[in-house]
Structures are given as C-alpha cells and as structure tokens.
Backbone as XML, in Angstrom:
<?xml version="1.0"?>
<chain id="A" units="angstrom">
  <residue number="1" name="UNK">
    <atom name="N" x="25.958" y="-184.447" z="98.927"/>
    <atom name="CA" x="24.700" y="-184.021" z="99.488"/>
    <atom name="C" x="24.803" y="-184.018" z="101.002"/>
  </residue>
  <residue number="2" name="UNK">
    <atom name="N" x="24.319" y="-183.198" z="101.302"/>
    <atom name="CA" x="24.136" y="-182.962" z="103.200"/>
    <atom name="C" x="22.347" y="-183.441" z="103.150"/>
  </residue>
  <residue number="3" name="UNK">
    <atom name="N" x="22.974" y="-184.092" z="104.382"/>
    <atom name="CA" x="21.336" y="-183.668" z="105.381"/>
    <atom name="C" x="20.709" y="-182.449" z="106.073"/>
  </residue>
  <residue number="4" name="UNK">
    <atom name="N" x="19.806" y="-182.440" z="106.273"/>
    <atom name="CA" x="19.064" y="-181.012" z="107.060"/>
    <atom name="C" x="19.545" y="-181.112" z="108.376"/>
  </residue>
  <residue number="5" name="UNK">
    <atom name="N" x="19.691" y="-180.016" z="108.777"/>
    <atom name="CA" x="20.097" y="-179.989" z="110.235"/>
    <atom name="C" x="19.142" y="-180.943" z="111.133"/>
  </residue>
  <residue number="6" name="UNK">
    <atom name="N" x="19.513" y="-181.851" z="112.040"/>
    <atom name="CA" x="18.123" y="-182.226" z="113.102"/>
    <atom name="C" x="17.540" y="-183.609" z="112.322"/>
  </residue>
  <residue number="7" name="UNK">
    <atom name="N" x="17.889" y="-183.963" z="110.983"/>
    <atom name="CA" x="17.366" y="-185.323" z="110.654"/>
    <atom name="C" x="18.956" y="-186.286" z="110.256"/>
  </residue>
  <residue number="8" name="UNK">
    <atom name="N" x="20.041" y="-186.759" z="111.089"/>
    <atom name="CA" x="20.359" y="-187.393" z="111.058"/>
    <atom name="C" x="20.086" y="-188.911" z="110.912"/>
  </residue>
  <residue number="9" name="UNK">
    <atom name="N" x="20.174" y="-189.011" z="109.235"/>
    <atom name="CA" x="19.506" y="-190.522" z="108.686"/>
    <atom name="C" x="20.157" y="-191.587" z="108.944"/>
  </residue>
  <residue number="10" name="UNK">
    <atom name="N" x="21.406" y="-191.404" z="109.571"/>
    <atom name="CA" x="22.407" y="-192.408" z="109.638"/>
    <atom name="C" x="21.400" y="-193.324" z="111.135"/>
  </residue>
  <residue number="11" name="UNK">
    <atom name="N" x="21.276" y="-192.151" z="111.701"/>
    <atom name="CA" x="21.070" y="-192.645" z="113.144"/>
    <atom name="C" x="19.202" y="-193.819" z="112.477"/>
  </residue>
  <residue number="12" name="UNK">
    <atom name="N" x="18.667" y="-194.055" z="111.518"/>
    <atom name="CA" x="17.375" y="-194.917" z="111.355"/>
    <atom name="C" x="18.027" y="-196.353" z="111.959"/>
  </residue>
  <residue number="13" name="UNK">
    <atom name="N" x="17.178" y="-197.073" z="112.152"/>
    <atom name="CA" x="17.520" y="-198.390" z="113.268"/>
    <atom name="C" x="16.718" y="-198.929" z="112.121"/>
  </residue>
  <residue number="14" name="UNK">
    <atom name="N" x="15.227" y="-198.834" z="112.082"/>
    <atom name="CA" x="14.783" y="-199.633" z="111.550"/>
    <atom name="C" x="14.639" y="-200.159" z="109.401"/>
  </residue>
  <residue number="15" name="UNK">
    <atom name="N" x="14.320" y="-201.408" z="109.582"/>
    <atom name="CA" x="14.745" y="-202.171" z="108.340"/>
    <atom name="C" x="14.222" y="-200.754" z="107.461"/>
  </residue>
  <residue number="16" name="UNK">
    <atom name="N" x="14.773" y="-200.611" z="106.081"/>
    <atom name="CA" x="14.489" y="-199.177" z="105.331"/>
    <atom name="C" x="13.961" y="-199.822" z="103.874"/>
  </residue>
  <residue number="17" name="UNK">
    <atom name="N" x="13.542" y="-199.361" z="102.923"/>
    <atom name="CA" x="12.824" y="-200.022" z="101.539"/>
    <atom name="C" x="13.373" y="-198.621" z="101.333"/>
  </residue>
  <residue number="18" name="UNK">
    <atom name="N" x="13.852" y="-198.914" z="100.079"/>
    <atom name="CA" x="14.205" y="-197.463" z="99.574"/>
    <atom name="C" x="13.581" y="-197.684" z="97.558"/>
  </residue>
  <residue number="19" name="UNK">
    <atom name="N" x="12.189" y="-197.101" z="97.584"/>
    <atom name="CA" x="12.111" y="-197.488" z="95.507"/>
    <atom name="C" x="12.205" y="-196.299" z="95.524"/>
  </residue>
  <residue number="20" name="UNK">
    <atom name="N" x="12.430" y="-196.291" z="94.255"/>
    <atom name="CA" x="12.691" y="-195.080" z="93.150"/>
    <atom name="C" x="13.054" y="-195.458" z="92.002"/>
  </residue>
  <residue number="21" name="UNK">
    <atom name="N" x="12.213" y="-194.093" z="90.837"/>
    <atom name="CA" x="12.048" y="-194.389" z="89.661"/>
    <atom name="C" x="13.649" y="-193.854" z="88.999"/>
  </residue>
  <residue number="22" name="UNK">
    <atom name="N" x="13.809" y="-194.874" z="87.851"/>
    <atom name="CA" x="15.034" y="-194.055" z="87.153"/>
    <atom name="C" x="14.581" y="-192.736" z="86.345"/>
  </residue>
  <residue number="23" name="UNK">
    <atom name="N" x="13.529" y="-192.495" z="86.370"/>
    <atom name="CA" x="13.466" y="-191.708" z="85.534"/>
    <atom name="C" x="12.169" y="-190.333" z="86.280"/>
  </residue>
  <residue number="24" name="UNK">
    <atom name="N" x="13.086" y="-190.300" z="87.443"/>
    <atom name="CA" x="12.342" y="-189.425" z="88.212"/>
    <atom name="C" x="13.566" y="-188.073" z="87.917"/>
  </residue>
  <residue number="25" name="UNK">
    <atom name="N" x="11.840" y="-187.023" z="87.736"/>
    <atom name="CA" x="12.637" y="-185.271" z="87.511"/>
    <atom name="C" x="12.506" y="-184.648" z="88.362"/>
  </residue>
  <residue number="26" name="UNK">
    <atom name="N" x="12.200" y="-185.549" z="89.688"/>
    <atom name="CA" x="12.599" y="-184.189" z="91.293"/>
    <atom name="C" x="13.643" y="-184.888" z="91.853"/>
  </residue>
  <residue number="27" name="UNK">
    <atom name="N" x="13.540" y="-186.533" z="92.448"/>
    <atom name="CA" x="14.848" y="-186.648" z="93.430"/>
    <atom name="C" x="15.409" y="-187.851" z="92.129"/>
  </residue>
  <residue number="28" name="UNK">
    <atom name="N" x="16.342" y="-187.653" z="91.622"/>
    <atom name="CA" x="17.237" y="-188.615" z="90.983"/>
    <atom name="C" x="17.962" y="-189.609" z="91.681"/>
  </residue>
  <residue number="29" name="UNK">
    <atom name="N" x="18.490" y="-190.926" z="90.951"/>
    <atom name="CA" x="18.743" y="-192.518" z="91.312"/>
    <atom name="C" x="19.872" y="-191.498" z="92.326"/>
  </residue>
  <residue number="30" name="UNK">
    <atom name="N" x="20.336" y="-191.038" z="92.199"/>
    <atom name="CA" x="21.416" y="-190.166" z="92.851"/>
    <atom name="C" x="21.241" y="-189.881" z="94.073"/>
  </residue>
  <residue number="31" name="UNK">
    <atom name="N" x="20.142" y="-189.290" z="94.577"/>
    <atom name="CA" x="19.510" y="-189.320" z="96.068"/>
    <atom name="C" x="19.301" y="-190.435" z="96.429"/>
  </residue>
  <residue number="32" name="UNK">
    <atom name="N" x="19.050" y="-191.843" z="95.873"/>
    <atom name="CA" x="18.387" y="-193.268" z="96.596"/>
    <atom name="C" x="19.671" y="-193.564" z="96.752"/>
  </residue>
  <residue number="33" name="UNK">
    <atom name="N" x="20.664" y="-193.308" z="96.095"/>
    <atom name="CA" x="22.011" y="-194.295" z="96.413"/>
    <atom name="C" x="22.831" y="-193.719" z="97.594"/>
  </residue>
  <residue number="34" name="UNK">
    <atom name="N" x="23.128" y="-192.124" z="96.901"/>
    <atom name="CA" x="23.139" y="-191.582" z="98.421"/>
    <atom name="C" x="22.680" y="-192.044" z="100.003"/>
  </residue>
  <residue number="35" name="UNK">
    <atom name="N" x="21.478" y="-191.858" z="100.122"/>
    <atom name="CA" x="20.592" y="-192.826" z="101.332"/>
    <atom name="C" x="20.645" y="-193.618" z="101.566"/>
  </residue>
  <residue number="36" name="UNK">
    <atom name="N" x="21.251" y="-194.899" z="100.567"/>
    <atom name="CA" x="21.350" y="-196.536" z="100.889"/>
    <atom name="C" x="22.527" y="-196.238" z="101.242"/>
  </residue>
  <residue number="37" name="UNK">
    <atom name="N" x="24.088" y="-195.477" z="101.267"/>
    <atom name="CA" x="25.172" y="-195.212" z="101.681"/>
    <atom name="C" x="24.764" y="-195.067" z="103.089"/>
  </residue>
  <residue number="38" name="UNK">
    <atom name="N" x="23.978" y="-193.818" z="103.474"/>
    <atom name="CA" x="24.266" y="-193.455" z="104.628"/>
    <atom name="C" x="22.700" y="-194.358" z="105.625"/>
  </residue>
  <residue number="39" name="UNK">
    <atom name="N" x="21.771" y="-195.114" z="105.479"/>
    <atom name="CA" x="21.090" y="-196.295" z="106.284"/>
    <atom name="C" x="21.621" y="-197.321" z="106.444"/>
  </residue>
  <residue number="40" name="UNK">
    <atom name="N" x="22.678" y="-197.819" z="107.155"/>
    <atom name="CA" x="22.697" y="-199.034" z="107.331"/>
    <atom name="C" x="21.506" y="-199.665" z="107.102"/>
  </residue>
  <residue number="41" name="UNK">
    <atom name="N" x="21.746" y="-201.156" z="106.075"/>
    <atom name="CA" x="21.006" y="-202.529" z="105.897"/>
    <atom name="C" x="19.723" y="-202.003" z="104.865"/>
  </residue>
  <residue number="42" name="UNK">
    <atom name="N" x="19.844" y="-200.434" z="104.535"/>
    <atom name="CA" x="18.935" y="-200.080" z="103.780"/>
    <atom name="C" x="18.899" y="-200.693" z="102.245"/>
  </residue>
  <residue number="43" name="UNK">
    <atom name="N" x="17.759" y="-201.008" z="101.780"/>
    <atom name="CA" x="17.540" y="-201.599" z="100.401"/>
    <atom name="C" x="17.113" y="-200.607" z="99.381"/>
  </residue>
  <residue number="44" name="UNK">
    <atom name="N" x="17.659" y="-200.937" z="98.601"/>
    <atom name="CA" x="17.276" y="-199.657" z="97.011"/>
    <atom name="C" x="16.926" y="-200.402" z="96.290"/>
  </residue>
  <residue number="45" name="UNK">
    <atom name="N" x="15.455" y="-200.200" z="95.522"/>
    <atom name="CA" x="15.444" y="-200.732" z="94.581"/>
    <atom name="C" x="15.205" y="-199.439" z="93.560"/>
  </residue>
  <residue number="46" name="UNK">
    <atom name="N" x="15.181" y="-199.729" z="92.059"/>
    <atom name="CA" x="15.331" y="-198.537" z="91.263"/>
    <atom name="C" x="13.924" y="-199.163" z="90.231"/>
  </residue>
  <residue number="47" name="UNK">
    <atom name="N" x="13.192" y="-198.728" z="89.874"/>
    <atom name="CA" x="12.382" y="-198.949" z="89.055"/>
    <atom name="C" x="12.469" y="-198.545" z="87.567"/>
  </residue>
  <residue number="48" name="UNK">
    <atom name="N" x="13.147" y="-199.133" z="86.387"/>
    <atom name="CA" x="12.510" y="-198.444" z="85.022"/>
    <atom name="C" x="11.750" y="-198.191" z="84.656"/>
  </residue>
  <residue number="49" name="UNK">
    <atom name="N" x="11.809" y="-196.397" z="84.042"/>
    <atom name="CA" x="11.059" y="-195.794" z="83.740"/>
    <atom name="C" x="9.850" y="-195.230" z="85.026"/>
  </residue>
  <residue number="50" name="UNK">
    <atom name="N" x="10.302" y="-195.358" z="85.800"/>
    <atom name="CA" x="9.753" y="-195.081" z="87.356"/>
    <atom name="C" x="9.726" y="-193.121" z="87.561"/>
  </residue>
  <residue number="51" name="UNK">
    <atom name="N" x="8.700" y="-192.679" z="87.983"/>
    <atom name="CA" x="8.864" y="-191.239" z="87.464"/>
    <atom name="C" x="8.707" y="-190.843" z="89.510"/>
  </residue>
  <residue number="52" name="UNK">
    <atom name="N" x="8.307" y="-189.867" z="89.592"/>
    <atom name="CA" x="7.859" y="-189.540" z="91.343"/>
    <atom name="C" x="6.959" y="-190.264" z="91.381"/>
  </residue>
  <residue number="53" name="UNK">
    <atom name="N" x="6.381" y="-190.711" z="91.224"/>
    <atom name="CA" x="4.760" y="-190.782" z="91.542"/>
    <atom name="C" x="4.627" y="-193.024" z="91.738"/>
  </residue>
  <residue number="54" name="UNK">
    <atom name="N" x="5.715" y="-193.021" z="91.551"/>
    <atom name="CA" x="5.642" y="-194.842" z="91.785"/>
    <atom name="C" x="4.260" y="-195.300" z="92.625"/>
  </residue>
  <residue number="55" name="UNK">
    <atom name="N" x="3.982" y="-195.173" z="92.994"/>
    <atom name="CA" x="2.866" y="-195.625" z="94.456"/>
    <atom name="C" x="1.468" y="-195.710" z="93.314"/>
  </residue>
  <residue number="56" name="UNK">
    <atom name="N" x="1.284" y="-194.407" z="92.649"/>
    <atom name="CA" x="0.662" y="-194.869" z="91.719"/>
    <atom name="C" x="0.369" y="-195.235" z="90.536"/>
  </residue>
  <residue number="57" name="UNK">
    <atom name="N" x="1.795" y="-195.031" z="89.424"/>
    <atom name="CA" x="1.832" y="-195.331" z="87.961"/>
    <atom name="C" x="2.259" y="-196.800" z="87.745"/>
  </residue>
  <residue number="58" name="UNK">
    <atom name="N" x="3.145" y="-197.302" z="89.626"/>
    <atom name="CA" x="3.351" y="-198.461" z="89.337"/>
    <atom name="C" x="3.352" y="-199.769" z="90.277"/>
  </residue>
  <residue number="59" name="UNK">
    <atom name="N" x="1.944" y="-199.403" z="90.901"/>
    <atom name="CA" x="1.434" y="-199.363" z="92.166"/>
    <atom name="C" x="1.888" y="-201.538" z="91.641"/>
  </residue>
  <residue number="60" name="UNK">
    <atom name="N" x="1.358" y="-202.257" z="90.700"/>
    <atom name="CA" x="1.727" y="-203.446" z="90.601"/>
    <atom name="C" x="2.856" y="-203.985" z="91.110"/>
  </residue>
  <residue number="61" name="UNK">
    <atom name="N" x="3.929" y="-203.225" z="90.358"/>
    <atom name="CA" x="5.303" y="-203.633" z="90.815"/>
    <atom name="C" x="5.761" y="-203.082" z="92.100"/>
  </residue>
  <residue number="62" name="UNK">
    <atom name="N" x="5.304" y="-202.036" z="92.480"/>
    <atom name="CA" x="5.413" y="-201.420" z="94.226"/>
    <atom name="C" x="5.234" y="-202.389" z="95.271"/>
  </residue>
  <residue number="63" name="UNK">
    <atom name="N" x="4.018" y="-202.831" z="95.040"/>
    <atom name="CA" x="3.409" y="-203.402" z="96.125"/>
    <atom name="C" x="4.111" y="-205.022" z="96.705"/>
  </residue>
  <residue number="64" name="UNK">
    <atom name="N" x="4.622" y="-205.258" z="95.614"/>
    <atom name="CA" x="5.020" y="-207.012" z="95.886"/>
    <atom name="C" x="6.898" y="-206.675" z="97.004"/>
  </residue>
  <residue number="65" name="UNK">
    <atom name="N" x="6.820" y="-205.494" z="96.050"/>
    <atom name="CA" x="8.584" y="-204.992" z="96.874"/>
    <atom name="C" x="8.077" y="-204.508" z="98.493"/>
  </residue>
  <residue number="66" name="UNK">
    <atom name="N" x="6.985" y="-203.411" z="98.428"/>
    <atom name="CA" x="6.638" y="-203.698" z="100.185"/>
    <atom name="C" x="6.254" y="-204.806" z="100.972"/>
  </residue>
  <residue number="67" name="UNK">
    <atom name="N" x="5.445" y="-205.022" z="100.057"/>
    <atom name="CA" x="4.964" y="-206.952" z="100.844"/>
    <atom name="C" x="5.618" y="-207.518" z="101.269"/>
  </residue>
  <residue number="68" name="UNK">
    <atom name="N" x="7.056" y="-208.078" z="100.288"/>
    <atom name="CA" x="8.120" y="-208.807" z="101.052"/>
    <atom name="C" x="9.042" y="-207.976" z="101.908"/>
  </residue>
  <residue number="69" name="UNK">
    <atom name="N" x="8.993" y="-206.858" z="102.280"/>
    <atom name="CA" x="9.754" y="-206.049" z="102.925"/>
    <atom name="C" x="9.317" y="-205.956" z="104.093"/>
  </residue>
  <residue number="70" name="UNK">
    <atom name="N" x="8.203" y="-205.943" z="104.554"/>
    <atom name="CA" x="7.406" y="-205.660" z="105.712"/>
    <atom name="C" x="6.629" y="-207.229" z="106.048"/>
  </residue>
  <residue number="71" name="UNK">
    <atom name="N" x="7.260" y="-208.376" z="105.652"/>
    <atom name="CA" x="6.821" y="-210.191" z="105.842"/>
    <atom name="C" x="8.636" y="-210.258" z="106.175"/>
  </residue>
  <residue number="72" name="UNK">
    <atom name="N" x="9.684" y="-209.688" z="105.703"/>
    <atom name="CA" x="10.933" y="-209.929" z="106.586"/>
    <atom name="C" x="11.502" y="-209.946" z="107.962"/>
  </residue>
</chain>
C-alpha cells in the first residue's frame, strides 16, 4: 500500500490509537497493521467482530481503549 501524495504518516510525532474491527468491509486488519508499521510507537488494537462503524456498535469497548490512551 502507498500513501497519498502530501500525507506522509511516517512523519506523525504524536502518541497514535489505532482500533479497528476484524470484520470491517471497507478498510481491512490489513490497513491497521500496515499503519502501525509505518507510525512509530503507534498502537493497534483489533476488535472482534468490529465492523466500520466501532465508535458506535461498540462504543463500550471503544471508549475504555481511548481513555487509557489519552490518561498516558
């Protein structure tokens, strides 16, 4: 996978949260791992059964992974 011209992700400084669902049908675990390759110190977490829409089908388990991410 390439990046878009002009958004060099390598160059992010700051701490990164990376969720995603395994069982997402637009960007697959395949794009999050990708991205945790190229962010330094970036975190992936993968959610089962996690579809696009995490923020709200699984807003429970979301929220405790930003909480401690943004209290680090």
């Amino acid at each position: 996978m390439r990046s878009s011209p002009g958004l060099p992700v390598e160059r992010i400084a700051a701490p990164t949260l990376l969720l995603w669902g395994d069982a997402d049908p637009i960007s697959p675990v395949a794009v999050g791992r990708h991205l945790q390759g190229r962010i330094a110190g970036s975190q992936l977490h993968v959610l089962p059964g996690g579809g696009h829409d995490l923020a709200i089908t699984m807003a429970d388990r979301v929220a405790p992974l930003i909480a401690r991410h943004l209290s680090a």
